[in-house]
C-alpha positions, -999 to +999 in steps of 0.1 A: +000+000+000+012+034-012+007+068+006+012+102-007+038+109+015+052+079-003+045+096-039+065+128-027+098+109-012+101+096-048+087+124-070+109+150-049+136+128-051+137+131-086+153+161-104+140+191-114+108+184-094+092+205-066+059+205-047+031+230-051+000+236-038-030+245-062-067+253-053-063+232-021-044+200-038-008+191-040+006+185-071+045+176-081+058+196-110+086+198-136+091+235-142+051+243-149+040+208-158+027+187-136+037+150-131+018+140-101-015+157-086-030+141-055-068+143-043-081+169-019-078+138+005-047+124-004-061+091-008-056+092-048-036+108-071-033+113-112-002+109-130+011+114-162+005+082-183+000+079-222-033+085-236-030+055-259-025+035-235-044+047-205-073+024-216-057-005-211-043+000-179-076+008-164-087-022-180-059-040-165-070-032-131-103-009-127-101-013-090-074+007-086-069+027-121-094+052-130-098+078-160-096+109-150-131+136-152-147+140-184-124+177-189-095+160-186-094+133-208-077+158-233-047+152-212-020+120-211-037+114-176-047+087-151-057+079-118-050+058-093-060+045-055-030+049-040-041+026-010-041-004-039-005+005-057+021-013-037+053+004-033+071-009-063+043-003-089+042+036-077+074+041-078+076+033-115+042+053-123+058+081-106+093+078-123+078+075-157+052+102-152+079+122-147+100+113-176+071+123-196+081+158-189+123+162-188+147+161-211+153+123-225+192+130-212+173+127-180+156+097-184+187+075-167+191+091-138+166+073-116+179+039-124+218+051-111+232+042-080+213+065-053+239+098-049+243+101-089+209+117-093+212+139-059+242+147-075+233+159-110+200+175-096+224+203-074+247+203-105+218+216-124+206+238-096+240+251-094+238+241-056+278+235-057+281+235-016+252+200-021+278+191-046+311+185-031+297+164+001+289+135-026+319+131-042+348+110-031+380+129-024+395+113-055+366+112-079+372+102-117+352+130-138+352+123-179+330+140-199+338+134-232+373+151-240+376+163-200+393+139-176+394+153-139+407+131-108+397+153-072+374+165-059+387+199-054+395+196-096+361+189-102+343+210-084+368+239-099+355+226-134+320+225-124+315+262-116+334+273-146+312+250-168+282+250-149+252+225-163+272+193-169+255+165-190+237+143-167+266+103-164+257+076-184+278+056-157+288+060-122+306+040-095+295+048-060+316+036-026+306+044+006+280+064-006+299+085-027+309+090-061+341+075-069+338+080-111+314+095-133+311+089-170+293+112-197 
């Protein structure tokens, strides 16, 4: 069983997203689209799903998938109980919901090793003091031509080049980035 405040760890752990409030409901959002709105209640939510193939999944499982009002059917939109999505299943509504509305260099970062997304998402931000606290004192950094060992060397790089193409491979020890591949 899924709870909102299980929808939010994942959607807010996700880059680029932040939580607002709207007429009374919470919804997550990606710049000014929204990924994930939840009921007044909190007891279901609407995500960003296909249109083509919203059908089906309601089909699939009209207990806990439901079309969204008449109004909204425009819209590449679902709902869902959340008190019938078990952890796992959420997680991947939420993650491709979300990927419905980033850049497809994103797309990735949620299936990296945990600290690699954190990572990118204050790289982006430009949050370089979030930055430095996940990387190993003798991080690896290539992206494409640039090779950087240090973390020191990287950060350095960083801030001069801010906005750093999201890895297509890290290695993580002890939590922290050891190398980083673009």
């Amino acid at each position: 069983m899924a709870t909102a405040d299980d929808v939010r760890r994942v959607g807010l752990a996700l880059p680029r997203a932040y939580e607002v409030q709207v007429r009374g409901r919470w919804k997550l959002r990606v710049g000014q689209i929204v990924f994930v709105a939840f009921s007044a209640d909190e007891t279901s939510m609407g995500f960003g799903f296909p249109r083509a193939e919203r059908d089906g999944l309601v089909a699939s499982d009209p207990e806990t998938f439901f079309l969204p009002p008449t109004a909204d059917l425009r819209y590449q939109w679902v709902c869902a109980r959340l008190d019938r999505l078990d952890p796992v299943e959420m997680r991947e509504l939420v993650t491709d919901a979300w990927r419905m509305c980033v850049p497809r260099m994103l797309h990735d970062l949620p299936e990296l090793p945990e600290p690699a997304a954190a990572a990118w998402a204050a790289m982006d931000a430009g949050e370089w003091d979030l930055v430095g606290p996940l990387l190993h004192p003798q991080v690896r950094w290539s992206d494409g031509p640039v090779r950087l060992t240090g973390r020191l060397r990287v950060l350095e790089h960083l801030r001069a080049h801010p906005r750093p193409r999201p890895p297509t491979r890290v290695e993580v020890r002890d939590g922290l980035l050891v190398r980083w591949v673009r």
